[in-house]
Each structure stands twice: as C-alpha cells, then as structure tokens.
C-alpha positions as CSV (number, residue, x, y, z in Angstrom):
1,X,13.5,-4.1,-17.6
2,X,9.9,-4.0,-18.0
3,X,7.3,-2.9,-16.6
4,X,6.1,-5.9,-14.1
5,X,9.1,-5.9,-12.6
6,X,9.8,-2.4,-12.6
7,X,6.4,-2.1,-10.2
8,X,7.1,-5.0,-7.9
9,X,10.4,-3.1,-7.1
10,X,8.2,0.1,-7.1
11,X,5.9,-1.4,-4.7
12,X,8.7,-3.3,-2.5
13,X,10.8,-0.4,-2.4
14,X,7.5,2.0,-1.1
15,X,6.9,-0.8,2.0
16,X,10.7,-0.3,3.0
17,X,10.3,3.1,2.6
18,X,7.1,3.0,5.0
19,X,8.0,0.5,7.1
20,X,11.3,2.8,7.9
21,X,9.7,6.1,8.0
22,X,7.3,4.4,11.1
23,X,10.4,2.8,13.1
24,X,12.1,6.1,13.0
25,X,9.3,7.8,13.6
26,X,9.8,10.1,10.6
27,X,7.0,12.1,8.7
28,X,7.0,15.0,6.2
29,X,4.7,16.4,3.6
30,X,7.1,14.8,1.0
31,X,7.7,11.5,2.0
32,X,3.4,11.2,1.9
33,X,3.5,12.6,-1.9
34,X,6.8,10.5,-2.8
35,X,4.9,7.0,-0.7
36,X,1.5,8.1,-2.7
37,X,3.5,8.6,-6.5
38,X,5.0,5.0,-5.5
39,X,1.6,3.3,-4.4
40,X,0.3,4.6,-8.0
41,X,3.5,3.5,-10.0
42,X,2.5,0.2,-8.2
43,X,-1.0,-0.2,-8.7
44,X,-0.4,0.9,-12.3
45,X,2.8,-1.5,-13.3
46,X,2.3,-4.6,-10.4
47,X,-0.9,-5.3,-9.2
48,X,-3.1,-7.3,-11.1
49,X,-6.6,-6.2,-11.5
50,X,-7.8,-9.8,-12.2
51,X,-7.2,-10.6,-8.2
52,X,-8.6,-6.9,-7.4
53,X,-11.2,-8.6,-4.4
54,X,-8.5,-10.9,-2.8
55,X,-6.3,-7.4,-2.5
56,X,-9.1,-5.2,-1.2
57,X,-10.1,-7.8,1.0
58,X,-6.8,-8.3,2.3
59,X,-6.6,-4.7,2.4
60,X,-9.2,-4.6,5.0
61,X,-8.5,-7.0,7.0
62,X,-4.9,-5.7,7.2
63,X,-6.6,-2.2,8.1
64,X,-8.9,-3.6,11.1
65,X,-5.4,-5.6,12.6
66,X,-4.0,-2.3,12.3
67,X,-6.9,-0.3,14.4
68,X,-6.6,-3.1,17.2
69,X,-3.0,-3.7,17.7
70,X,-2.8,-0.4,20.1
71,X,-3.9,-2.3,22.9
72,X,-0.8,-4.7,23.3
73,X,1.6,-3.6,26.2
74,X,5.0,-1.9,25.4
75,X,5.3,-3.3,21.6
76,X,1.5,-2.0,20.8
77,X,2.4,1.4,19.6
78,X,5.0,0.6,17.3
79,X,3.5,-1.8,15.4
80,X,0.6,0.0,14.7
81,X,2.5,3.1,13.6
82,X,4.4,0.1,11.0
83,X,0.9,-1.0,10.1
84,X,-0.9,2.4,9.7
85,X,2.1,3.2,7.3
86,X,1.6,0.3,5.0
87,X,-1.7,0.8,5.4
88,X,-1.1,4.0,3.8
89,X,1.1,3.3,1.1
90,X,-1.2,0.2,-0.1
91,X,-4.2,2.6,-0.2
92,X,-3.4,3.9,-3.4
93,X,-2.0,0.8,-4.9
94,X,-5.6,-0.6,-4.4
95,X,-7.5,2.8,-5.9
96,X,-5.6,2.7,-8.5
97,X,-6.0,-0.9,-9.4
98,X,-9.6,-0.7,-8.5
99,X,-9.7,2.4,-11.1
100,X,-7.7,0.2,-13.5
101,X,-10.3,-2.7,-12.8
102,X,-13.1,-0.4,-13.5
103,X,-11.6,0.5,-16.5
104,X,-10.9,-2.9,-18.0
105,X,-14.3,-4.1,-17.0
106,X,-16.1,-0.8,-18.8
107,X,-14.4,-0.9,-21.7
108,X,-13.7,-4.3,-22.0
109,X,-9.9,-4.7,-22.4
C-alpha cells in the first residue's frame, strides 16, 4: 500500500470517525488528539499541496455554512454539531498542507 492511498483512507476514516462522534454526541480529550494525529497523517500522505487555495477556500466556505446552519428548526443543531466536527478534523489537514505548501514553495521541491 502506499502512501496516497494509505492517507485518503486516513482522511476518510477521520470524517467517519467525526461525523460519528457528533451524531452520538460523543467527546473526549482523546478522540480530539486521535481526529488531530489523523487530520496530520492526511494532510501529510493525501492532500495535494498543488490545489492548497481550492482546499482553503472550500475550507471556508464549509466553515461559514457551518456557523449559520443553527438557525434551521428541529434539524439545526445536529447538523451543525456534524459540520463543526468536520470542520475540526479538516483544520489540520489544511495547516499541515498549507505548511507542506510553504515548504515546497521555499525550498523549491
């Protein structure tokens, strides 16, 4: 297996993982560290830091859905807690392609 498509199941398995943990309503020290390890595995092995502005601005805009979506009745609150947690996970797939970006750009890989 290498290491492509050991990340995109790094970085699918981290948005289950997320995407669970907010239905259930579940949160622990742990589970933050263990979604944070994966989000860097991910940045590091999956995402391509060619593409890093397309990803932070879908980043964002998946962020500002994510503050608004409060306001809808009865569903609201759950999908904002699923959003906020992918939200979370992505945040440091994107730092740590943004980091590799830098990197590449700097020292001219």
């Amino acid at each position: 297996m290498d290491t492509k498509s050991l990340g995109k199941w790094v970085y699918i398995g981290g948005l289950l993982v997320a995407v669970v943990a907010a239905l259930v309503e579940f949160t622990a020290d742990w589970l933050a560290l263990l979604l944070m390890i994966a989000g860097i595995l991910a940045g590091l092995f999956y995402s391509d830091p060619a593409e890093v502005e397309k990803f932070v601005m879908r980043y964002l805009g998946l962020a500002a859905v994510a503050a608004v979506l409060n306001d809808f009745v009865a569903i609201g609150p759950y999908i904002t807690t699923i959003m906020m947690t992918t939200v979370a996970f992505l945040g440091p797939v994107l730092l740590t392609t943004l980091v590799v970006w830098f990197y590449n750009k700097s020292f001219g890989k």
